[in-house]
C-alpha positions in Angstrom: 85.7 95.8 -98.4 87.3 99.0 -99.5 89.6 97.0 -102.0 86.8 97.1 -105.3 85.8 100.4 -104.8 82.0 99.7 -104.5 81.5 102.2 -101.3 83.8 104.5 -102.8 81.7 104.2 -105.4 78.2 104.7 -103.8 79.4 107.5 -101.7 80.3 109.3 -105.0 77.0 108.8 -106.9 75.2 110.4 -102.9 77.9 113.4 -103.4 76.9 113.7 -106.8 73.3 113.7 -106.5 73.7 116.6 -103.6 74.8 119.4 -105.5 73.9 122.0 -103.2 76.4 121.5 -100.2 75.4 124.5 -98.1 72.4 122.1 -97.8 74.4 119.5 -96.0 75.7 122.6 -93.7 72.2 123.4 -93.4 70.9 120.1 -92.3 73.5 119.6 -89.8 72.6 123.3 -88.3 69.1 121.5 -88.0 69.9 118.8 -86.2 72.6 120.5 -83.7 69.4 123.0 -83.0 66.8 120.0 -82.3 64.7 120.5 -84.9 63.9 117.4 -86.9 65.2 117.1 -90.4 62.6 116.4 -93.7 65.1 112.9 -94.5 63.3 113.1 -98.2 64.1 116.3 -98.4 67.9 115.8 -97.7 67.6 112.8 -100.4 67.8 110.2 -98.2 71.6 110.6 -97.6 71.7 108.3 -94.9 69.8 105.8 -96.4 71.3 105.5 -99.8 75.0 105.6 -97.7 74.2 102.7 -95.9 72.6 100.3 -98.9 76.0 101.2 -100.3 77.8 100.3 -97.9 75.6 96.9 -97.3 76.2 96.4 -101.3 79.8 96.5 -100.6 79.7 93.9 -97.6 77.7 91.5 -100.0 80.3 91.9 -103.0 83.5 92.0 -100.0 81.9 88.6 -98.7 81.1 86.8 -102.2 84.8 87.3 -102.9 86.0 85.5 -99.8 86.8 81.3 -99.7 83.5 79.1 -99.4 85.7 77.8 -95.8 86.1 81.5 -94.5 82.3 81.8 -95.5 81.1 79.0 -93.2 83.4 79.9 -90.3 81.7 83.1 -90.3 78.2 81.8 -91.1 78.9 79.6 -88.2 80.4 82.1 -85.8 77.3 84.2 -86.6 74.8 81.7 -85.5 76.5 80.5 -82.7 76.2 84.5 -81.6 72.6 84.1 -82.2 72.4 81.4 -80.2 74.0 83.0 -76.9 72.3 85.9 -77.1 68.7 83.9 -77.7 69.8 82.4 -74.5 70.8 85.6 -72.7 67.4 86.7 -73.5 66.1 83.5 -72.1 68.3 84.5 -68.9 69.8 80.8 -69.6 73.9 80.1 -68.8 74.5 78.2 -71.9 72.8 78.8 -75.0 70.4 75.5 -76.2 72.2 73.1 -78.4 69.4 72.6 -80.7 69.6 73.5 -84.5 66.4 73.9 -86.4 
């Protein structure tokens, strides 16, 4: 994921659009006390830091071999599927596909 630089990338853009890092101290400082931290206020670090990162995952995944693609589009619904049936309180998970 790392290999394009598109995190790298995002997590620039956050740094740069937080020029004031004694407010990143500060914010930590707030949350170690208890108090509850304005997110807007801290432009949405966390937020914007995690669409990055999804926007990475998207362009890491694109990149990949349409048979790697399926194996893990498979491997991810049959996960589904056993926890669907662990919710259920079933053994097995049903072998029906919608």
């Amino acid at each position: 994921m790392g290999e394009d630089g598109h995190f790298q990338r995002g997590i620039q853009q956050v740094m740069k659009s937080v020029k004031d890092w004694e407010s990143l101290e500060s914010f930590e400082k707030l949350r170690q006390s208890g108090n509850e931290a304005d997110i807007k206020k801290w432009h949405n670090i966390h937020g914007r830091l995690r669409m990055a990162q999804k926007f990475a995952e998207q362009e890491a995944y694109r990149r990949l071999n349409p048979e790697y693609q399926q194996r893990l589009l498979t491997s991810r619904y049959e996960q589904q599927e056993q926890d669907r049936a662990q919710t259920l309180g079933l053994e097995e998970p049903l072998n029906i596909r919608r």
